[in-house]
C-alpha positions in Angstrom: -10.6 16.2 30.5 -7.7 13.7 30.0 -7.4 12.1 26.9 -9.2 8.3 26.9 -8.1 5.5 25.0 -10.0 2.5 23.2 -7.9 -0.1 22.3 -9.0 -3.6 20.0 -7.6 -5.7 18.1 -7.0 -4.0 14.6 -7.6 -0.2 15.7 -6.3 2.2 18.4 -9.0 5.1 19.2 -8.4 8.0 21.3 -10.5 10.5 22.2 -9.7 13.9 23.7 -12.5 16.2 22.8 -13.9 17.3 20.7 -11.3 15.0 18.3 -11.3 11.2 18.2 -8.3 9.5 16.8 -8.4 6.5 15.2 -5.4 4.1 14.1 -5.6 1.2 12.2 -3.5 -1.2 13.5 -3.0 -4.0 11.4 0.9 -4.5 11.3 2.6 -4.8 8.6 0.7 -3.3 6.0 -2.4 -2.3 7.6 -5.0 -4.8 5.3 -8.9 -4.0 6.1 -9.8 -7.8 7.0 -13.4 -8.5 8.0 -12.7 -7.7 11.4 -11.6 -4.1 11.4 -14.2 -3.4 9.0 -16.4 -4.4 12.2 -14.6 -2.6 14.3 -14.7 0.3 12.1 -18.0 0.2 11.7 -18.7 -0.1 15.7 -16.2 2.7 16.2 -17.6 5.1 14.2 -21.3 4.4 15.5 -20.1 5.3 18.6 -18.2 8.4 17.7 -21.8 9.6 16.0 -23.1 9.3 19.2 -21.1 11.1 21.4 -22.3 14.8 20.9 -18.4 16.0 22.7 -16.8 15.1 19.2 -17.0 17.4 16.2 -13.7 15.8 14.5 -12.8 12.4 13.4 -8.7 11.9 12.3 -8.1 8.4 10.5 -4.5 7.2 9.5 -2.3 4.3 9.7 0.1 2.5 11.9 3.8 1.9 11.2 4.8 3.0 7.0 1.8 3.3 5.4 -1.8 4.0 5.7 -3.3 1.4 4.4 -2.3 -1.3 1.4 -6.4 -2.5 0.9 -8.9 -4.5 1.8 -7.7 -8.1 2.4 -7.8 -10.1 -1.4 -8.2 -13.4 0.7 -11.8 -11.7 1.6 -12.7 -10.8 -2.6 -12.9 -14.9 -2.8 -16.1 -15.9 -4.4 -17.5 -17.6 -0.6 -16.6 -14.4 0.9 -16.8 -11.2 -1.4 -20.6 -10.9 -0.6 -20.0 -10.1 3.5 -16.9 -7.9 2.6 -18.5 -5.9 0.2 -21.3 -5.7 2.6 -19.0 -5.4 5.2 -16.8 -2.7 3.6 -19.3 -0.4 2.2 -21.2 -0.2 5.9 -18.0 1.7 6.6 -17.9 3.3 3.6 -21.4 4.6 4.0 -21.0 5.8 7.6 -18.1 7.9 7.0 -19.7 9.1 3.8 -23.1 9.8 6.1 -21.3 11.2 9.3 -22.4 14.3 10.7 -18.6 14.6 12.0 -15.5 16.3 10.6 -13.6 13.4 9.3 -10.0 13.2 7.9 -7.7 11.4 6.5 -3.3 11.4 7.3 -2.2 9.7 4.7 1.7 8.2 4.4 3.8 5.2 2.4 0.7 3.2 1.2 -2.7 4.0 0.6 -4.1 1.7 -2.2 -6.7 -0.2 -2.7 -10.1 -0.1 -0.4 -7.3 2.1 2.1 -7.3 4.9 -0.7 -11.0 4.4 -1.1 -11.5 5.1 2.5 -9.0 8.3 2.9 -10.3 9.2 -0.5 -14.9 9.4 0.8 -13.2 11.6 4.0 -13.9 15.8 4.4 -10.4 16.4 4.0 -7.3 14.4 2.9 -3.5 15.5 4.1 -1.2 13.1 2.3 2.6 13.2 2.8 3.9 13.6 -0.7 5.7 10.7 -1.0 2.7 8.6 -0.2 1.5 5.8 -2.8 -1.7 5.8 -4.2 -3.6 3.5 -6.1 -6.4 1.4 -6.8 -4.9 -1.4 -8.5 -7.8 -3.9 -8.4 -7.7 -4.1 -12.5 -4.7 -6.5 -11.6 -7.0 -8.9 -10.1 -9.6 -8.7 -13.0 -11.8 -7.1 -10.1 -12.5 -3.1 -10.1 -13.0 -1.1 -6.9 -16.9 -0.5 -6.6 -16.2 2.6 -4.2 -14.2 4.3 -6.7 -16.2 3.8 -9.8 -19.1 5.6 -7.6 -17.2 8.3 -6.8 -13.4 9.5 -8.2 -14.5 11.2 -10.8 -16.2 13.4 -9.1 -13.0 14.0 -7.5 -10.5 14.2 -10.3 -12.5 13.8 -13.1 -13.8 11.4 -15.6 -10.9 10.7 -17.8 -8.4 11.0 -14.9 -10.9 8.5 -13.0 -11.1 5.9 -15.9 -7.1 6.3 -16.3 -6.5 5.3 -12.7 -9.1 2.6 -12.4 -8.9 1.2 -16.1 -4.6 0.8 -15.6 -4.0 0.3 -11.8 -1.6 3.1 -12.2 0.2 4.5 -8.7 0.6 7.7 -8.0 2.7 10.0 -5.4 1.1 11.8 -2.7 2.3 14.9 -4.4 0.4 14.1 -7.5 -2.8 13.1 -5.6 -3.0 16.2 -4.2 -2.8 18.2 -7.3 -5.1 16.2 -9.1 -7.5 16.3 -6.1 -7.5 13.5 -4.4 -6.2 15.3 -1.6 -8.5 18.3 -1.0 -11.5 19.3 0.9 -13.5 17.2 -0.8 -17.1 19.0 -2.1 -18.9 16.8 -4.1 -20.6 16.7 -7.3 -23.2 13.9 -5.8 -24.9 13.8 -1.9 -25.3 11.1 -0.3 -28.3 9.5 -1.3 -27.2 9.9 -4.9 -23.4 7.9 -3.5 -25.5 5.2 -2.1 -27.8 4.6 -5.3 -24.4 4.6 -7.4 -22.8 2.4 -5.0 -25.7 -0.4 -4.7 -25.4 -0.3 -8.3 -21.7 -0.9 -8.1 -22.4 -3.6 -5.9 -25.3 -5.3 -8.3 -22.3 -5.3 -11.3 -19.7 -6.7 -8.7 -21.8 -9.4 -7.3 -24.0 -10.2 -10.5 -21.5 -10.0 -13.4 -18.1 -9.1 -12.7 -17.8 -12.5 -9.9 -19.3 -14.9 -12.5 -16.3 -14.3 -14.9 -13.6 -16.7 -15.3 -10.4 -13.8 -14.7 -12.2 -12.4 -11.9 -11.6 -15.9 -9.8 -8.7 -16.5 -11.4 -6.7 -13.0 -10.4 -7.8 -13.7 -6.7 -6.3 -17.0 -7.1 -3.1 -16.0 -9.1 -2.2 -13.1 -6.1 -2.7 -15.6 -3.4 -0.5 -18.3 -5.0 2.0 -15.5 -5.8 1.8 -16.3 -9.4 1.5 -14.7 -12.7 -2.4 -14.8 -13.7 -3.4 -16.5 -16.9 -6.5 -14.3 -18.3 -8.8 -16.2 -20.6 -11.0 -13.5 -21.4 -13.6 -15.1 -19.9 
């Protein structure tokens, strides 16, 4: 059977059983906007479905994989649906009975490394860039807190989330970021840890003074001025 093709407007899926290919497509950097997290989400509902598909293979488009999840979208009117949003994806590819992996190259930061980071199996090219560098927002990455250090371990986890720090693709790999990935929670202990996550974020964590004013200082391409507060 010849290979078919889905196209929209942020992703490219092909299928040619028993793998479906998906591509985000969101030139230049790839950002996860509201949209394609709809998409995504509608994509891989369908792929459940379809009992000729065993394997799912994610990557990105053009130089990188994926620089995150859109900062216009963290705003304070906003964050609620794209948390929401974000996590449905999250969950499902968490949740999938599928095969699902992730090609990593150039960038994959952000929500982008927290989505190739919840997959079966990661390949990363080693000169890849990984990161979650949230912190420099005043914001932290929900996904991650739930689940890196299962990955890589606690101190490791805290490192990378506490400093923003990037790493290579070779590094993410040895540290195991980039490995089948067998984890120390399922998923109904994920999902527990990640509505709590998502309590913190929406309760606490978007109340603050920084939070709002990091989100503001990246989109004014400015310096933030933390207050503490």
């Amino acid at each position: 059977m010849p290979p078919t093709e889905i196209a929209s407007s942020r992703l490219a899926i092909e299928f040619a059983a028993p793998v479906a290919r998906i591509l985000l497509r969101q030139p230049p950097l790839n950002v996860i906007d509201i949209p394609m997290m709809e998409e995504l989400a509608q994509s891989l509902a369908e792929i459940e479905s379809r009992k000729d598909i065993s394997v799912i293979v994610l990557r990105g488009d053009g130089k990188g994989f994926s620089a995150g999840v859109d900062v216009a979208a963290h705003a304070p009117d906003k964050v609620d649906a794209m948390l929401t949003k974000f996590h449905a994806v999250i969950r499902a590819v968490v949740t999938t009975k599928k095969i699902i992996i992730a090609a990593v190259h150039g960038n994959c930061l952000g929500g982008g490394a927290e989505l190739a980071m919840v997959c079966d199996i990661v390949y990363t090219a080693e000169s890849a860039t990984w990161g979650f560098p949230e912190i420099k927002l005043g914001c932290y990455p929900p996904v991650a807190c739930t689940a890196l250090a299962a990955l890589v371990g606690q101190k490791r986890a805290a490192e990378l989330i506490l400093t923003g720090r990037t790493i290579s693709g070779k590094e993410a790999a040895e540290i195991g970021l980039a490995k089948k990935a067998s984890y120390a929670w399922d998923s109904m202990h994920f999902d527990k840890g990640l509505a709590r996550a998502e309590r913190i974020y929406f309760d606490e964590l978007m109340k603050t003074s920084d939070a709002h004013e990091g989100i503001r200082a990246f989109m004014e391409k400015r310096t933030p001025k933390w207050t503490g507060k």
